[in-house]
C-alpha positions as a Markdown table, in Angstrom:
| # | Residue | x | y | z |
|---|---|---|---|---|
| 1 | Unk | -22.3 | -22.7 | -21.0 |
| 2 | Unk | -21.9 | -21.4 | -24.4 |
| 3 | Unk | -24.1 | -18.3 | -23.1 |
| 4 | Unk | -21.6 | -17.8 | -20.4 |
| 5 | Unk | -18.0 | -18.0 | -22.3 |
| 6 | Unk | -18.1 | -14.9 | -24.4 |
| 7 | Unk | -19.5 | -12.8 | -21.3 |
| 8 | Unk | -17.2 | -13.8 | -18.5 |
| 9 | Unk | -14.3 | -11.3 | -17.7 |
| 10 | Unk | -12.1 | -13.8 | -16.3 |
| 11 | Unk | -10.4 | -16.0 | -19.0 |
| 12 | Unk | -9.8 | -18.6 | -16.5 |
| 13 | Unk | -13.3 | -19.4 | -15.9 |
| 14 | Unk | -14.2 | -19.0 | -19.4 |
| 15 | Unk | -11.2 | -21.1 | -20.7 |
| 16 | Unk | -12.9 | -23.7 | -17.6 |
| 17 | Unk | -16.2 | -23.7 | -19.5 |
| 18 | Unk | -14.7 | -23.5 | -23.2 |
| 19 | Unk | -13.3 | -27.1 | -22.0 |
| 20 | Unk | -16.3 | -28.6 | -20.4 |
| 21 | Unk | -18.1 | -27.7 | -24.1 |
| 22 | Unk | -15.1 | -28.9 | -26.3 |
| 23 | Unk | -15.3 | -32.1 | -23.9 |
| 24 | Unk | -19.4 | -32.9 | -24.0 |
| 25 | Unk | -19.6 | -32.7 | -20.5 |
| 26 | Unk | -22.2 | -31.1 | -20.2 |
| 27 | Unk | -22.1 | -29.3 | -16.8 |
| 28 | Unk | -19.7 | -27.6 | -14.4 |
| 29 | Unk | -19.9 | -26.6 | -10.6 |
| 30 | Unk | -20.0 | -23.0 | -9.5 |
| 31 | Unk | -18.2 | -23.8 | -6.3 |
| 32 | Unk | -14.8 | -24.7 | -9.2 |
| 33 | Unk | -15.2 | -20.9 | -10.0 |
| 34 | Unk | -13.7 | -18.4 | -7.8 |
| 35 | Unk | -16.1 | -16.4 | -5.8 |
| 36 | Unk | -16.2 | -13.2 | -8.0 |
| 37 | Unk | -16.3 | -15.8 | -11.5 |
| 38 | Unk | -19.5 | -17.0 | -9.4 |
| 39 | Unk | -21.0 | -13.9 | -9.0 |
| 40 | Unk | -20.4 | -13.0 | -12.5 |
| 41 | Unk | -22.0 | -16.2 | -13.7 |
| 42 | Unk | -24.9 | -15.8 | -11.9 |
| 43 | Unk | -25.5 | -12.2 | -12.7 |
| 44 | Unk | -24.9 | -13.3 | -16.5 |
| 45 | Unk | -27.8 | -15.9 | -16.0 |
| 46 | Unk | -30.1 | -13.7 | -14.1 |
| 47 | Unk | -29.8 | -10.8 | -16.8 |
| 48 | Unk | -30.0 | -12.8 | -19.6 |
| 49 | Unk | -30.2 | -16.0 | -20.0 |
| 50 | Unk | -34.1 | -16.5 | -20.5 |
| 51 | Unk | -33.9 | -13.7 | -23.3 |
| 52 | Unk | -31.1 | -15.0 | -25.2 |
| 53 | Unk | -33.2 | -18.8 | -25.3 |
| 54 | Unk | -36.1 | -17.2 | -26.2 |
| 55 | Unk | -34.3 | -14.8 | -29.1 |
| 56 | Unk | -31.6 | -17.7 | -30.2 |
| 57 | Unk | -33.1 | -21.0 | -29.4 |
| 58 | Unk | -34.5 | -23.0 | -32.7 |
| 59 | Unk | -38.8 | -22.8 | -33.3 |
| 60 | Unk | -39.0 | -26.6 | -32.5 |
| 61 | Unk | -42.0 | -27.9 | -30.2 |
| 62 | Unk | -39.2 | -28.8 | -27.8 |
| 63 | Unk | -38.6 | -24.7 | -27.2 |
| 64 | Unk | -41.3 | -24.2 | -24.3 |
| 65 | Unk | -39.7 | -26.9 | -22.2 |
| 66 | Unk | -36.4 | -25.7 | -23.2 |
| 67 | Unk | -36.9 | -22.3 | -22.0 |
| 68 | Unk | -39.0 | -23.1 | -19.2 |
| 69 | Unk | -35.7 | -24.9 | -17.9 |
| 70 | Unk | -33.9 | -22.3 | -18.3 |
| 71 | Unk | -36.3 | -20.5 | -16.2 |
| 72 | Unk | -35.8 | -23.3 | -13.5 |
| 73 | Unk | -31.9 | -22.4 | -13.8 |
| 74 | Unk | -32.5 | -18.7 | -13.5 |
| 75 | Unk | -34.9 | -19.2 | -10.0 |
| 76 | Unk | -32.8 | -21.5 | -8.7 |
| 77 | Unk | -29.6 | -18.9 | -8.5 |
| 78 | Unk | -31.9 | -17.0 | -6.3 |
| 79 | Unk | -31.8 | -20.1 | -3.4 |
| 80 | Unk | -27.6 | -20.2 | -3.3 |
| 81 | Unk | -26.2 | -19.7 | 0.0 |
């Protein structure tokens, strides 16, 4: 979610996501997020999210699986109705 906040456009859906991070909880639903907030997200998470993982994400052993589930996250946008 961090990834998202700084690129949104709408400061209503990022204010959204700011709260879900300064809360722990750890998720959020796209259908909360108006339709174009939705679009944006996903095209932020198509464009970008592997990369920044890969470039930002700590060397640990735990990185592979890391970024391999952000991969999941990333092929899964493609399935939305």
């Amino acid at each position: 979610m961090e990834f998202l906040i700084g690129r949104l456009s709408s400061r209503s859906a990022a204010r959204h996501l700011q709260e879900i991070v300064d809360n722990n909880l750890g998720s959020f639903w796209l259908e909360d997020m108006s339709p174009e907030a939705q679009r944006e997200v996903v095209n932020h998470l198509r464009a970008g999210l592997v990369t920044s993982g890969e470039r930002h994400l700590p060397e640990t052993d735990q990185k592979p699986g890391v970024v391999a589930h952000l991969r999941e996250l990333v092929a899964a946008t493609y399935r939305l109705p």
